[in-house]
LUMNU-343780 format. One record per residue (C-alpha): x, y, z; residue number from 1. Coordinates in pm, 1 decimal, m for minus. Layout:
          x          y          z     i
          X          Y          Z   NUM
...
***
This chain:
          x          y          z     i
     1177.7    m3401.1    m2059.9     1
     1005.0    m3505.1    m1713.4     2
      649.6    m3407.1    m1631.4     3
      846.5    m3244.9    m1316.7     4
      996.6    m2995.1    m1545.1     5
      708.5    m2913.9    m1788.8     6
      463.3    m2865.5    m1481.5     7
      747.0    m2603.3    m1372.8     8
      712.4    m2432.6    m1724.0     9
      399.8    m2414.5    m1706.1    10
      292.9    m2290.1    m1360.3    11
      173.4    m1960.8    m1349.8    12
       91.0    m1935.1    m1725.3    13
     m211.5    m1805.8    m1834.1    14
     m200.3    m1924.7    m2183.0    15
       35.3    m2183.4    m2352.4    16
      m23.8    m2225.4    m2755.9    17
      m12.9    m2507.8    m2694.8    18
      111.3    m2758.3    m2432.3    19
      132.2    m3023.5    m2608.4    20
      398.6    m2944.9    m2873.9    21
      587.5    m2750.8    m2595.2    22
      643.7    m3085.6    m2435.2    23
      746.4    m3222.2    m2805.1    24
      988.0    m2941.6    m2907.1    25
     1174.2    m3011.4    m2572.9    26
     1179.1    m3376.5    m2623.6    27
     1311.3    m3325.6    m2928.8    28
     1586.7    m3081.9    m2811.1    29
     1683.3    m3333.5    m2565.0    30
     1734.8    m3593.2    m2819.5    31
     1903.2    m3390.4    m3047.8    32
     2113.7    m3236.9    m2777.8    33
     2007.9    m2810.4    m2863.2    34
     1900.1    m2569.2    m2631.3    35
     1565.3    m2407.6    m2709.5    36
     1627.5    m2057.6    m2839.3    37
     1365.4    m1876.4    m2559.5    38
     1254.9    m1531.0    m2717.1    39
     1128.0    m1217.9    m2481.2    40
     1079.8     m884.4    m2683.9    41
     1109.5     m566.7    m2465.9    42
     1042.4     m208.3    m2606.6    43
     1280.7       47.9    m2374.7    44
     1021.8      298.4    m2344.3    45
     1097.2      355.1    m1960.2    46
     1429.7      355.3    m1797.5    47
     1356.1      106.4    m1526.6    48
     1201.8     m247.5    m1473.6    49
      946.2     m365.1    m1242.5    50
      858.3     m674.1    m1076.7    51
      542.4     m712.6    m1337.7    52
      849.2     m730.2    m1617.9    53
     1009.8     m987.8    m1362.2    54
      736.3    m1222.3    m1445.0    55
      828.2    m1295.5    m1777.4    56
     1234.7    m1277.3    m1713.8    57
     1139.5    m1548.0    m1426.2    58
     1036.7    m1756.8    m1695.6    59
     1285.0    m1692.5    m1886.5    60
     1515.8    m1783.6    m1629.8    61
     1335.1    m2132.0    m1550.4    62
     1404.3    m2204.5    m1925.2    63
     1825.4    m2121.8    m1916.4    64
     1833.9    m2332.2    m1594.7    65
     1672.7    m2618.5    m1763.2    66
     2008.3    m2588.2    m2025.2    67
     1827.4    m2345.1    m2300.1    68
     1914.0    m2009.2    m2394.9    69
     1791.9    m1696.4    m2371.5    70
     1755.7    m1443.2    m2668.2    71
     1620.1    m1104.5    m2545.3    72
     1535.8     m853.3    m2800.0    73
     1570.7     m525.1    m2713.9    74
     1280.7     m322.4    m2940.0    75
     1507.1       28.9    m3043.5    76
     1353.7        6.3    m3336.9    77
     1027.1     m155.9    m3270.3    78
     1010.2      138.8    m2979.9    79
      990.8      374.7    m3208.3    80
      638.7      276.0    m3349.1    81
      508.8      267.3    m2998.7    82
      302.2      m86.8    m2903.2    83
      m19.1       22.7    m2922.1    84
     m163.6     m238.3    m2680.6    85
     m409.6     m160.1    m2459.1    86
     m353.7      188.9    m2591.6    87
     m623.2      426.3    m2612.7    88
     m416.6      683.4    m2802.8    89
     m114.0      671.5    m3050.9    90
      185.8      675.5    m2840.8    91
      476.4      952.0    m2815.4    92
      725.6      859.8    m3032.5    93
     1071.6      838.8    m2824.8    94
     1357.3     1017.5    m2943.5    95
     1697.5      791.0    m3058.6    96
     1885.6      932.7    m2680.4    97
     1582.2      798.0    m2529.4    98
     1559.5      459.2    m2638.8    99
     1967.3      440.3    m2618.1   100
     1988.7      526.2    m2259.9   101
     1656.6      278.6    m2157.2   102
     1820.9        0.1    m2322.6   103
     2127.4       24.4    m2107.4   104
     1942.2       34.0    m1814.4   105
     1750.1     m252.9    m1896.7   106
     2051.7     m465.7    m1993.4   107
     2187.9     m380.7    m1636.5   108
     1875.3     m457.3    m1454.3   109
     1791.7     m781.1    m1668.7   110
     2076.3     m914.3    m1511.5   111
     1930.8     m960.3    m1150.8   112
     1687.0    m1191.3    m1271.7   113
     1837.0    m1354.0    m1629.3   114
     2168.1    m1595.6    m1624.5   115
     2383.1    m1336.3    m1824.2   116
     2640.2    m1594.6    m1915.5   117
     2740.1    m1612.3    m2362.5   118
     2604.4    m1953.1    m2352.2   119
     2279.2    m1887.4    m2197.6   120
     2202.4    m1576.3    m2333.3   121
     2167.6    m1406.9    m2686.4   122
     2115.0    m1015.0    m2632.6   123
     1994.7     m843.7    m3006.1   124
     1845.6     m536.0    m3114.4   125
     1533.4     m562.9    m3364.9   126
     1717.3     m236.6    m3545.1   127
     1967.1     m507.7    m3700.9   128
     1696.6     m622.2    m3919.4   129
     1403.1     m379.3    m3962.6   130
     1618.5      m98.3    m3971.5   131
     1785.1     m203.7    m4321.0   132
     1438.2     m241.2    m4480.8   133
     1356.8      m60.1    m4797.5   134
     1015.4       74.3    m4867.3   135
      997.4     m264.7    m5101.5   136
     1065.2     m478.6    m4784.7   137
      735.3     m323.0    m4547.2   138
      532.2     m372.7    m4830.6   139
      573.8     m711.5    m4861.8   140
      568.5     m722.3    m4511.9   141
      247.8     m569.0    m4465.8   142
       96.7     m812.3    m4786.1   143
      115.9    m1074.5    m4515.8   144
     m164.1    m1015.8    m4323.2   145
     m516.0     m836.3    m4367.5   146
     m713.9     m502.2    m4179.0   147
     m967.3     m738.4    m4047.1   148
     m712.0     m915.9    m3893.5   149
     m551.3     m673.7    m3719.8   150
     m894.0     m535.7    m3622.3   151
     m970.1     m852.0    m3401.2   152
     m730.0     m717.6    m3146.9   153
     m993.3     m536.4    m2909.2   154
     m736.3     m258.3    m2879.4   155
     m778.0     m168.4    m3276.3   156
    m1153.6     m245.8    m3288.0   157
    m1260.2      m58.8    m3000.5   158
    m1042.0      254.0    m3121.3   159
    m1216.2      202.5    m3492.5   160
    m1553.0      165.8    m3347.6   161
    m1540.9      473.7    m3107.9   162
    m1353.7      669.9    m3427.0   163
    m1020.6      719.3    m3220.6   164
     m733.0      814.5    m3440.2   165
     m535.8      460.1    m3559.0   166
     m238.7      593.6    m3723.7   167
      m91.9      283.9    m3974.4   168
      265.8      270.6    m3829.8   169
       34.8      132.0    m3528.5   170
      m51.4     m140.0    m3728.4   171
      283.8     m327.6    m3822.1   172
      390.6     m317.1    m3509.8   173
      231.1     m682.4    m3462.1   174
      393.7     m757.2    m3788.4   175
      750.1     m588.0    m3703.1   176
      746.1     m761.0    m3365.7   177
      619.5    m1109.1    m3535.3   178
      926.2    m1102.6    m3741.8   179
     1157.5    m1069.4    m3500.2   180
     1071.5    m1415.7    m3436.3   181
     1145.7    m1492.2    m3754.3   182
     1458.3    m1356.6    m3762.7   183
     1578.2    m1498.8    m3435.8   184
     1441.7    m1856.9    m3555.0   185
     1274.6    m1847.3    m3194.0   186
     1120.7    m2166.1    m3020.2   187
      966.3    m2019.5    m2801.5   188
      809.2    m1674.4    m2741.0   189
      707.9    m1536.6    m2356.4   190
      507.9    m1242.0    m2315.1   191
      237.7    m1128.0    m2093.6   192
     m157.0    m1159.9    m2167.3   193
     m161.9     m837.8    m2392.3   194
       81.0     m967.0    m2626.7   195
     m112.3    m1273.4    m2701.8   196
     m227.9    m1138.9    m3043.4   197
      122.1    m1009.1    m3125.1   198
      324.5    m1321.9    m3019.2   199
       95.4    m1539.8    m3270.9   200
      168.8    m1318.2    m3544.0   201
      514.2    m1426.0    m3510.8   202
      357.8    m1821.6    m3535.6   203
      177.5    m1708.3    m3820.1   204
      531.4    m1583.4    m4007.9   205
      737.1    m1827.8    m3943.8   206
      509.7    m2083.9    m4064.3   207
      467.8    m1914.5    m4403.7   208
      865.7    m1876.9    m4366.2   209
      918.6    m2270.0    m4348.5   210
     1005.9    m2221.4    m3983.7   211
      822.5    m2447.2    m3745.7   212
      626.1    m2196.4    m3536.3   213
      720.4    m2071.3    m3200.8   214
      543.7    m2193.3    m2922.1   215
      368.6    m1913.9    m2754.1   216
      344.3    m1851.0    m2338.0   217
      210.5    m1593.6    m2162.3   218
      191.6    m1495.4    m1854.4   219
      m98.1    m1279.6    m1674.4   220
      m23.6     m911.4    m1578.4   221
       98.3     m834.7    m1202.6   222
     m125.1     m648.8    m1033.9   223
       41.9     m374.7     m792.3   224
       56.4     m342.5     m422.7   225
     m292.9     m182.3     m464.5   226
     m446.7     m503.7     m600.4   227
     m627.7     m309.5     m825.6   228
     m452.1     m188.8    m1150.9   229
     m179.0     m366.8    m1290.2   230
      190.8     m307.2    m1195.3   231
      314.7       29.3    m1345.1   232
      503.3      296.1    m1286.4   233
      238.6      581.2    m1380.9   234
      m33.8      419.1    m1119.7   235
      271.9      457.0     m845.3   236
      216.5       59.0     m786.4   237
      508.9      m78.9     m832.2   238
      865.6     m250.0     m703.6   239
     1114.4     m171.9     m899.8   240
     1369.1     m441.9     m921.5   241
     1637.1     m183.5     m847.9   242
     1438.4      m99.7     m528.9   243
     1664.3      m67.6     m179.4   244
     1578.4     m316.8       72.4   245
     1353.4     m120.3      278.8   246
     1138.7      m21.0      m27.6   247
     1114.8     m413.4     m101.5   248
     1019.3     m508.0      226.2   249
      782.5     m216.8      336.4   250
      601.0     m176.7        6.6   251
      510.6     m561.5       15.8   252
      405.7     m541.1      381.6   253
      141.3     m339.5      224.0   254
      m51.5     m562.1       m2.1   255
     m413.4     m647.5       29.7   256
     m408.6    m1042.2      151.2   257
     m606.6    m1136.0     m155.3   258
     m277.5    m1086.0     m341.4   259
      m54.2    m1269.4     m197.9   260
     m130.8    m1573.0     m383.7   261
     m100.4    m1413.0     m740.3   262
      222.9    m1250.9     m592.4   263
      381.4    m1600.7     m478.8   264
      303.1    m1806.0     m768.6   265
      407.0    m1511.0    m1039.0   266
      714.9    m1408.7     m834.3   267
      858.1    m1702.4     m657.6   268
      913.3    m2111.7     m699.2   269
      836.0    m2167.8     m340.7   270
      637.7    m2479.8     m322.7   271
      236.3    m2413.2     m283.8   272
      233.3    m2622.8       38.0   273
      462.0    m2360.0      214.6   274
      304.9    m2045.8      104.5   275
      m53.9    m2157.0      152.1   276
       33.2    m2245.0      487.5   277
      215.8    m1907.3      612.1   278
      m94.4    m1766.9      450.1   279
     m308.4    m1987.0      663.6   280
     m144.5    m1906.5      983.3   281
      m99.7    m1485.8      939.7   282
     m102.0    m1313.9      616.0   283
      108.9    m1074.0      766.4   284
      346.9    m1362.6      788.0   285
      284.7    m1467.7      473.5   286
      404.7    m1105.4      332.2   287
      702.2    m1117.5      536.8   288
      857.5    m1460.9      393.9   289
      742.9    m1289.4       25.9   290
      901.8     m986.1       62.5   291
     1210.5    m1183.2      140.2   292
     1191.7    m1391.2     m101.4   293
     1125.6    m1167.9     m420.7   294
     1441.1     m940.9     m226.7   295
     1696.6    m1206.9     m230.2   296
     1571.5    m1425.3     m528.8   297
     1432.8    m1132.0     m812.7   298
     1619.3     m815.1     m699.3   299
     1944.5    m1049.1     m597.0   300
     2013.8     m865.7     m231.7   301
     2194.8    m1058.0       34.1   302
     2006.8    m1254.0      262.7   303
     2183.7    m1033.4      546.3   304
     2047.1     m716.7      394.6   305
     1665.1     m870.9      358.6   306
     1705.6     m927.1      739.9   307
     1819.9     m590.4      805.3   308
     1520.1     m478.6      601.1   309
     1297.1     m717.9      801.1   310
     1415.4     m566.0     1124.7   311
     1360.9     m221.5      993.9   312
     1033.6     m335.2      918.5   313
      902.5     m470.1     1249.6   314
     1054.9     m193.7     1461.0   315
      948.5       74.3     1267.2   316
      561.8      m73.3     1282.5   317
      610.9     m125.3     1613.5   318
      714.7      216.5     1721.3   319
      490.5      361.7     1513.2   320
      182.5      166.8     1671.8   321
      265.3      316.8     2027.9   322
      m15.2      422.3     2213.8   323
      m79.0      813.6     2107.5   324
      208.9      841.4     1821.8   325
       86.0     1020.6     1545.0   326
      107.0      813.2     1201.9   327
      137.3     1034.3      921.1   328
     m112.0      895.8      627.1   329
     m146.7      937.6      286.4   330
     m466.2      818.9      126.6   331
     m398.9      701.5     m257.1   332
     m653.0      890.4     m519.6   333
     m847.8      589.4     m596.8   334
     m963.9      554.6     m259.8   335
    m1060.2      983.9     m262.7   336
    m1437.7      995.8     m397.8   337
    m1464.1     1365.8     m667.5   338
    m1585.8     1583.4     m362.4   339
    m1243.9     1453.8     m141.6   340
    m1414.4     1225.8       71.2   341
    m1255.2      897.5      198.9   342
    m1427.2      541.4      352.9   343
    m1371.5      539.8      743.6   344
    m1251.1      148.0      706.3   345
     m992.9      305.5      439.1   346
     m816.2      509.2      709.8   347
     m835.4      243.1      968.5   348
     m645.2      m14.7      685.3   349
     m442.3      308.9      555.5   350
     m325.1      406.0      957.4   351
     m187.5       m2.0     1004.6   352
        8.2       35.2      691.8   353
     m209.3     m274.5      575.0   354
      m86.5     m482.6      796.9   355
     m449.0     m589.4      854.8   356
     m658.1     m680.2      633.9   357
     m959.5     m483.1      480.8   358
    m1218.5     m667.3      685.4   359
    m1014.5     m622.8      980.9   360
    m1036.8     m268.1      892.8   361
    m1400.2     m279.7      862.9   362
    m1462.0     m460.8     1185.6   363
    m1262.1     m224.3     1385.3   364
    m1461.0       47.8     1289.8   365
    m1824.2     m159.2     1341.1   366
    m1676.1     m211.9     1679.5   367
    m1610.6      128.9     1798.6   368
    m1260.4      162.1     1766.9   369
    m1244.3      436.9     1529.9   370
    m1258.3      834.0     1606.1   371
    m1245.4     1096.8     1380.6   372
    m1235.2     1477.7     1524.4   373
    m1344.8     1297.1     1844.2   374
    m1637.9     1159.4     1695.3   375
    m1654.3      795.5     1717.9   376
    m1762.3      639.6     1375.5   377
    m1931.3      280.1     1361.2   378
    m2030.7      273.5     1026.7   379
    m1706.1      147.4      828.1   380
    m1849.2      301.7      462.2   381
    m1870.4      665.1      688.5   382
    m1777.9      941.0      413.2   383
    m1501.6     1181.2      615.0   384
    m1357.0     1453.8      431.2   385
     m999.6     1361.0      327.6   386
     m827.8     1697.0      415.4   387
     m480.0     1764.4      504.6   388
     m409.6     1804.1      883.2   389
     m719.8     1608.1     1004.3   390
     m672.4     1395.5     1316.8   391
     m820.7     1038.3     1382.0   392
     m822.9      736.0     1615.8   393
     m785.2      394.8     1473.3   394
     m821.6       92.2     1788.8   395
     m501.3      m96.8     1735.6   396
     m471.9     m494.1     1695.1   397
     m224.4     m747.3     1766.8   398
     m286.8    m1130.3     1739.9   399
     m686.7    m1087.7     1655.6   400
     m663.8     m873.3     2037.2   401
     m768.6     m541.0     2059.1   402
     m519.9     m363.0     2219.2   403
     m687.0      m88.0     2478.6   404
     m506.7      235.6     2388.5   405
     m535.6      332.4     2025.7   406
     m319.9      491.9     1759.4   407
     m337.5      893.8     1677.2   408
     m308.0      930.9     1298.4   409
     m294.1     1221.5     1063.9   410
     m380.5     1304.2      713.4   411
      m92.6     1485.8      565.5   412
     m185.8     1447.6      185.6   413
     m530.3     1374.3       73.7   414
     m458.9     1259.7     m274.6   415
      m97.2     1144.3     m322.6   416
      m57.8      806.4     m455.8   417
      130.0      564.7     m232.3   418
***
């Protein structure tokens, strides 16, 4: 095993338990001539994936190029229970039609980013071994660990402090999911930071099973093209990896720069060196060589299309900057304050479909290029009522130069999420 590829298997991880027999178990493997059996659990509790699940299959997919294999449970009966991390609240429980029709989906969409070939990937539901379990079974199941260790998962404590509702299917789901490494005699296990506590429960089971534990990696959660919450499709932040070309390339256009780093490393193998420097010379060019990337290496579309997209991109922003066009603009809810009022900067940034960057958006408006109901504003934290309909003048820029005529823009919906 080179240092080459182990610095590859680990980059981007935010935790690896731990490094040091990773690089073992693979020189092993390589002596004794086996693939690694690479474990990802994923509960079908939506019908699409995102680029935050891409994260993981990425890594996934770095491990079947390196000559291991893939196993990727699908939870349909794990789903069931609900994962109750970072949860707040018991989950809905999904109905059988439900989890049936996610899992196809999911299948079909792994496929863009996993090698889907017999020899590099292992596809199994967790309902061919939990399902058969007797009453018997869970209980000796459940003997296997304690409440006080499940309640060291801030998820359980915080809900048993505050007196939330824990119902106790909630807690063997770390157990049901743990064993499903067991089952799968699994090497490895990739998940993202909240799964931490659940992957090690696996460790913990095989090693009382005589299995030598799994080695556990996770990866930190995506944040969204808001930069704020983590990618999901209920905060409306997301790419899905299903997404047309135009979707790909505009929605990434309209990260905050502070992103883009998180975005590259998570999402891409580009080298650091050629990242850091697009960054360096335009984070608007920066965006543009990422949003090509995760389009042709992620979501698989041809090169030809991400050009096409790219082209849509650039003349649509440019037509829409003409002098006296009006931009329609929706302002996201987080940015609304309870009484509906919106940041002046956060219209300027808003109008140049972030194509600047916040503190471009701020000096603009310090500068005087910023009008609302013919008012100028200079003050970039101004308070201006988001309402529908209401007109405003954001100076326009192009290469650091303030360009003399500005841009009309106009508040269509004061609260939808982008």
């Amino acid at each position: 095993m080179s240092e080459t590829n182990l610095d590859s298997l680990l980059r981007g991880c935010d935790a690896v338990y731990n490094p040091q027999e990773l690089k073992t178990r693979l020189t092993d493997a390589a002596a004794q001539g086996r693939p690694l059996r690479v474990k990802l659990g994923m509960d079908p509790t939506a019908p699409d994936l995102h680029l935050g699940h891409a994260v993981v299959l990425q890594k996934m997919r770095q491990f079947q190029d390196l000559g291991h294999k893939a196993v990727l449970i699908i939870g349909d009966f794990t789903a069931r229970i609900g994962d109750p991390t970072g949860r707040s609240a018991t989950r809905p429980v999904l109905t059988d039609e439900q989890i049936n029709a996610n899992a196809e989906t999911y299948f079909a969409q792994a496929g863009r980013v996993l090698d889907m070939s017999p020899e590099r990937l292992e596809i199994r539901r967790n309902s061919e071994w939990l399902g058969p379990m007797g009453f018997a079974d869970v209980i000796r199941l459940a003997a296997r660990t304690t409440v006080a260790q499940l309640l060291k998962r801030d998820d359980f404590r915080k809900r048993f402090e505050s007196e939330t509702p824990i119902s106790v299917h909630e807690l063997l789901y770390p157990l049901s999911q743990g064993w499903d490494s067991v089952q799968v005699q699994a090497d490895v296990e990739l998940g993202g930071t909240d799964q931490t506590y659940n992957n090690l429960v696996g460790r913990d089971l095989q090693q009382q099973e005589g299995q030598p534990p799994q080695i556990v990696m996770v990866m930190p959660l995506l944040r969204g093209i808001d930069g704020v919450q983590k990618m999901s499709k209920s905060y409306g932040n997301y790419i899905g990896v299903t997404d047309s070309p135009t979707d790909i390339f505009g929605k990434t256009m309209k990260i905050p720069d502070d992103l883009l780093s998180e975005w590259f490393t998570l999402l891409t193998d580009l080298p650091a060196a050629e990242w850091q420097a697009a960054i360096a010379e335009h984070p608007m060019k920066a965006k543009q060589l990422l949003a090509v990337t995760i389009g042709t290496g992620i979501c698989r579309v041809d090169q030809a299309e991400m050009r096409k997209a790219a082209d849509w991109w650039k003349q649509s922003f440019s037509e829409k900057k003409a002098a006296g066009d009006a931009v329609e603009v929706a302002v996201p809810s987080e940015h609304v304050t309870a009484d509906g009022q919106v940041a002046a900067w956060v219209l300027a940034w808003l109008a140049h479909d972030g194509a600047i960057s916040k503190s471009e958006a701020r000096r603009m408006v310090q500068g005087g290029a910023f009008t609302f109901r013919d008012e100028k504003i200079t003050d970039p934290q101004a308070q201006l009522p988001a309402e529908d309909g209401a007109a405003f003048r954001a100076g326009r820029h192009r290469g650091g130069q303030r360009i003399k005529q500005p841009l009309l823009a106009v508040l269509r919906r004061s609260t939808s999420d982008t």
